[in-house]
N, C-alpha and C positions, 0 to 999 in steps of 0.2 A: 169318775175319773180320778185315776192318783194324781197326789198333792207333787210327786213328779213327772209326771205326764203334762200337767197345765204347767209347770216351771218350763217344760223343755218345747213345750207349742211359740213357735215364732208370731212374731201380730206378723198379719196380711201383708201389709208393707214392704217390711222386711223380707217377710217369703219372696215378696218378688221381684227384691232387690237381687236378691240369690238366683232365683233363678233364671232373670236376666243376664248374670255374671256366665252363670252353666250353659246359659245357650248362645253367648257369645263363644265360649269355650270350645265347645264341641259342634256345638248344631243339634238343638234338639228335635228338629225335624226329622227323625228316623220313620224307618217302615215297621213303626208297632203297632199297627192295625192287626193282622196276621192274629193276633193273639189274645185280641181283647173282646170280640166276637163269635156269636155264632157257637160249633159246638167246642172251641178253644175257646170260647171267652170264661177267665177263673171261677172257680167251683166256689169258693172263699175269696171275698173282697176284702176284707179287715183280716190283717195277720199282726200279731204279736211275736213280736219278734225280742228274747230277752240278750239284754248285753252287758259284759262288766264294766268298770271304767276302767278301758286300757285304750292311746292311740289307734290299735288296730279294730276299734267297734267302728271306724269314721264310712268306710261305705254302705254299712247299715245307716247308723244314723243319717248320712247326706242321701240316700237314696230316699229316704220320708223329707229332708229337709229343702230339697233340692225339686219335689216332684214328681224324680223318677217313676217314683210306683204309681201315679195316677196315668201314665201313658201308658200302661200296661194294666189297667184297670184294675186294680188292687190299692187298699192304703195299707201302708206299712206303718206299724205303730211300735217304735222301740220302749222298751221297758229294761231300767235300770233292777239289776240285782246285785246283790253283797257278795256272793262266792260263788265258787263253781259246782259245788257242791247242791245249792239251791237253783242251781240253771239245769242241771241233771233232776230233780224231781221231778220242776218244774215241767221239763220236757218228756219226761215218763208219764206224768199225772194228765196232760193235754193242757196246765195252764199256760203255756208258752207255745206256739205255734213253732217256732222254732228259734233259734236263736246263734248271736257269735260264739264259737264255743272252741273247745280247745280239740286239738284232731285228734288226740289218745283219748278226752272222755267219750266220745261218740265210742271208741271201738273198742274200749273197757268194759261200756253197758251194752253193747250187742254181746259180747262174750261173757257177761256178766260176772266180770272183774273187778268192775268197781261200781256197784252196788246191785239193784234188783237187774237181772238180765232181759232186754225188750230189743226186738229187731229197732237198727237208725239205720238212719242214713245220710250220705254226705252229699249235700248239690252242688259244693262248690269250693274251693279254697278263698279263705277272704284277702287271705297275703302271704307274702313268703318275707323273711327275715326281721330286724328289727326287735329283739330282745336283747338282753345282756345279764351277765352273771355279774354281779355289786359284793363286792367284801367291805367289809367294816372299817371305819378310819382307824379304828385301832389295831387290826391286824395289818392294816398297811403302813402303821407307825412302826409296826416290828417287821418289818421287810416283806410282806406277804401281799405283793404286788398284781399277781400273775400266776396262773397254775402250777409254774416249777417251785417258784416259792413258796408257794401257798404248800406245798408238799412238804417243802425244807423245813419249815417251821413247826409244822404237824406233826415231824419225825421227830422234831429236839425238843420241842416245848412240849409236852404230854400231859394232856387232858381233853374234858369232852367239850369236840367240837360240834355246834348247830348250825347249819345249812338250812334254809324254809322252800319251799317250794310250794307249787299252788294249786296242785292236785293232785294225788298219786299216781295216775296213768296218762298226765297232762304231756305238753310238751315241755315245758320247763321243769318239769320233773326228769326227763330223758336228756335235757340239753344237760342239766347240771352233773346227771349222775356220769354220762359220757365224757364231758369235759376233766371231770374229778378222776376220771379212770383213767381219760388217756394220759394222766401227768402222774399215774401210781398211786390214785388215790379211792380207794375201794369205799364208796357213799354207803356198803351197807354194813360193813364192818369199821371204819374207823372213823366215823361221824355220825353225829344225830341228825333226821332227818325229822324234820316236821313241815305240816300244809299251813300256810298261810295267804288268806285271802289277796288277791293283787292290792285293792288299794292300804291294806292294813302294812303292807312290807315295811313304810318307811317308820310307820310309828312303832312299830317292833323291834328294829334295828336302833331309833334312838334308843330305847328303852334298856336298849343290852339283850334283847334274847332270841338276836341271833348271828352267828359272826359272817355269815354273807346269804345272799339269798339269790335266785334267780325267777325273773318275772319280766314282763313287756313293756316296753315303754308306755308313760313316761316316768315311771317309779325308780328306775335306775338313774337318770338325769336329775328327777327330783332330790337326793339320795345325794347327788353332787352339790346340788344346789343349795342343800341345808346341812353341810360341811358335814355328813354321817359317814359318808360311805364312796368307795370309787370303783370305777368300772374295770375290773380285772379283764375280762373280756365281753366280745360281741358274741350274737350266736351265729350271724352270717362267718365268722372265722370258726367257728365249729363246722358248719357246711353253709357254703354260699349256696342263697336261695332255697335255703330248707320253707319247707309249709309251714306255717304255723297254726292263726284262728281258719274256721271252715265254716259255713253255714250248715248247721246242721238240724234234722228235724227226726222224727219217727219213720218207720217203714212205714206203718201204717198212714200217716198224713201225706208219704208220696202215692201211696195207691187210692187213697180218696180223692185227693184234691191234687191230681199230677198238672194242672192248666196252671194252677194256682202256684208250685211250684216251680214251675218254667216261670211265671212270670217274675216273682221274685228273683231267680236268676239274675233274669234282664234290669230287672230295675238297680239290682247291688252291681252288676257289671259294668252298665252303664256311669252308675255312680263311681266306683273303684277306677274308670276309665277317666274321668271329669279329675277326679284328685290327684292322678298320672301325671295330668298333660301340662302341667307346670305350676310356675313358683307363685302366681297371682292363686291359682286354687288352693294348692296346699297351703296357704295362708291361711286362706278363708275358712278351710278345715278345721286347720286348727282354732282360729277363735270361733268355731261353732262348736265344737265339741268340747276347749275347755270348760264351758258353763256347767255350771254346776247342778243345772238337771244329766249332765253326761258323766265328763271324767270329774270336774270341780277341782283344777289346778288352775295355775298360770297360762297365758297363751308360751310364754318361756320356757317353761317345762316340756311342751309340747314341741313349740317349733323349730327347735335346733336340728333335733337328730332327723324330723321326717324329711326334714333335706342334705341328709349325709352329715351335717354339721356336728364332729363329736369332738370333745373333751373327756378324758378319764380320771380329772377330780387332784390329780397330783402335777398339774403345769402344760401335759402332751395335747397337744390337737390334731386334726386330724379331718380330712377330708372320705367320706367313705363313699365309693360307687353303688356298696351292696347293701346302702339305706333300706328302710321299710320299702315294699312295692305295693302297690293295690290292684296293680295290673299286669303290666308290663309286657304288654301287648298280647296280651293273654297267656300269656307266660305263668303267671302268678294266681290265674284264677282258675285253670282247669284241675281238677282232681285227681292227678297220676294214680296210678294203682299201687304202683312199688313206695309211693310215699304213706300211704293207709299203711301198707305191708312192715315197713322199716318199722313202725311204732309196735308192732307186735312183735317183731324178730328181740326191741329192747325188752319190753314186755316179759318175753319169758326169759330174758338173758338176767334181767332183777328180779324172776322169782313170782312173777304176778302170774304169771303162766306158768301152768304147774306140766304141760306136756305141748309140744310142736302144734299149733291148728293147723287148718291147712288154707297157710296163708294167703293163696291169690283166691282161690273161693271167698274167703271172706270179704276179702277189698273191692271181689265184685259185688255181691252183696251190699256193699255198703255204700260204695262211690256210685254215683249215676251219671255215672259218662254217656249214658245215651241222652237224657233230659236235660245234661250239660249242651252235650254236640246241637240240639234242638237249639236251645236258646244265643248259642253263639254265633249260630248259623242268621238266625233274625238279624243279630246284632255285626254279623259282617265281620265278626272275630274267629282270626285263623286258628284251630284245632292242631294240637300233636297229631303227627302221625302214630307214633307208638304210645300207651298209655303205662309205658314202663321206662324210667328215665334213669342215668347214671350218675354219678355223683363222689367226689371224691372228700372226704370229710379229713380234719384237720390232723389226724393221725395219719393222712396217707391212703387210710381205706377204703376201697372202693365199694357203693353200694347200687348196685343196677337192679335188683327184683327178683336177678336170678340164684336158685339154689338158697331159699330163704333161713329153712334149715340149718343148712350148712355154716349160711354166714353169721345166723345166731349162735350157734356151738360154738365160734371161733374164735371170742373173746377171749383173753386172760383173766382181766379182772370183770367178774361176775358174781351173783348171790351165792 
């Protein structure tokens, strides 16, 4: 067992202090029998599940800390990784059963865009919003506040600027170069673009190299907190309720072990349901996942933003409704298709995609909306009717699924 595996095991006690707290919360008495026997009972008991330290690993990790996965007969075993980069091997090689992972890597390596190409697939959305783009104190000492400035200043002060993001086909990769575009500001011509691991952001930023970055909480709070950097914007004002992390695993590990999957489902659902249902849980949340076999911050860093609570580092505060979700009455956990699809339509709008796929085939392929529909049905969570949703994003534009095409070509600013 790793030296953080046994750091991040609770003593007994404490487990079931916690879980005592979860089944005041919810009622752990659910009907998960259904799935724990018989010819549903998991294929794979022990899953490894790899996760970064960002706030949004919290329903994986409380899903093992919480119990969840032992009602569903499976133990869920979270395993801390350094990038995203090594979560992708990791889950091509089979060390990782599956893991938190970012919703553009998953459909990067099925299209083998960003690195070896291997059929994945998505079980699940683990959240929607909750990230933010951080500039530098020093560009917001020279007025570079906000995306319109951030423009003005780029245009008069001339030279090269660095931008980090934390994977190239990630979603913060998409959120930054989107935000950068809609304010005139072309990420692949008039800025450097480099990957930087989520938790390395802030020590790169003091260090000078790089004048803002975009990443997940709590690294942008962090960022506030140790006077480097302030929060130019949120990504829910890029599109309120965008997807973010996803559980993702191999095609091949859904067609082995699809019990084993469904069960996972239910146990992260469950969990992401428990961290929902108020302010005594997301507490708890947070100081269980600040420890440092997880994220290894402050519970501070953590627990402002996951309750709307924001600051953007130059005096503003600010209440926000389109905080982190984990649930949101299952809002935030089903797998849309048109949200798979938006990541490829930016995809080939920055050049990563050299020609149009064809993108609802894919997102079927990759999303499992039937295994999803399974597991929510257990769990007594209402299902979209349609698995194609609309959405109007902070420039006005609308993105529903349809004419994907189309609505990739219709960008101004692109590679």
């Amino acid at each position: 067992m790793t030296k953080v595996l046994k750091e991040g095991l609770m003593s007994e006690e404490r487990r079931k202090l916690v879980v005592g707290g979860a089944a005041a919360a919810v009622g752990m008495a659910t009907s998960a029998g259904a799935w724990a026997a018989g010819s549903d009972k998991p294929e794979k008991e022990e899953v490894r599940i790899g996760f970064i330290p960002l706030t949004d690993c919290a329903s994986v990790v409380m899903a093992a800390a919480l119990g969840f996965d032992k009602k569903y007969g499976i133990k869920i075993i979270p395993t801390k990784e350094a990038s995203w980069a090594g979560v992708r091997d990791k889950l091509v090689n089979g060390e990782l059963d599956m893991a938190h992972v970012l919703y553009g890597l998953i459909y990067g390596v099925h299209l083998g865009v960003s690195g070896a190409k291997k059929d994945m697939a998505v079980l699940m959305t683990l959240n929607n919003n909750g990230q933010a783009i951080t500039l530098s104190k020093k560009l917001a000492d020279k007025g570079a506040v906000d995306g319109a400035s951030l423009a003005k200043l780029m245009a008069t002060e001339k030279r090269e600027y660095t931008f980090a993001q934390t994977f190239p086909t990630g979603t913060h990769a998409m959120w930054l170069y989107y935000w950068m575009a809609a304010n005139g500001i072309n990420p692949m011509k008039d800025a450097k673009v480099i990957t930087v691991p989520p938790p390395q952001m802030v020590a790169n930023m003091r260090v000078g190299n790089m004048d803002g970055f975009c990443v997940g909480e709590p690294w942008n709070h962090r960022a506030i907190m140790d006077g480097i950097g302030i929060t130019a914007t949120t990504t829910q004002d890029i599109w309120k309720d965008h997807p973010e992390k996803v559980l993702g695993t191999t095609g091949d590990f859904v067609k082995k072990y699809p019990n084993t999957a469904r069960a996972v489902i239910m146990a992260v659902m469950e969990a992401g349901r428990w961290i929902d249902a108020g302010l005594q849980n997301k507490l708890k949340m947070a100081e269980t996942i600040a420890d440092k076999a997880y994220v290894n911050t402050s519970v501070d860093a953590i627990n402002q933003r996951i309750l709307g609570r924001y600051q953007n580092g130059l005096g503003k505060t600010w209440d926000d409704p389109n905080h982190m979700k984990f649930f949101n009455d299952g809002q935030a956990t089903f797998p849309y298709l048109s949200d798979g699809m938006w990541f490829l339509t930016q995809h080939k709008r920055w050049g990563l995609l050299k020609e149009h796929p064809d993108y609802l085939a894919v997102a079927k392929q990759i999303n499992q909306i039937d295994l999803y529909k399974e597991a929510a049905a257990q769990l007594k969570v209402s299902v979209p009717k349609d698995a194609l949703r609309s959405s109007k994003f902070m420039d006005g534009v609308v993105w529903d699924g349809k004419e994907p095409a189309k609505y990739a070509d219709s960008f101004k600013v692109k590679a």
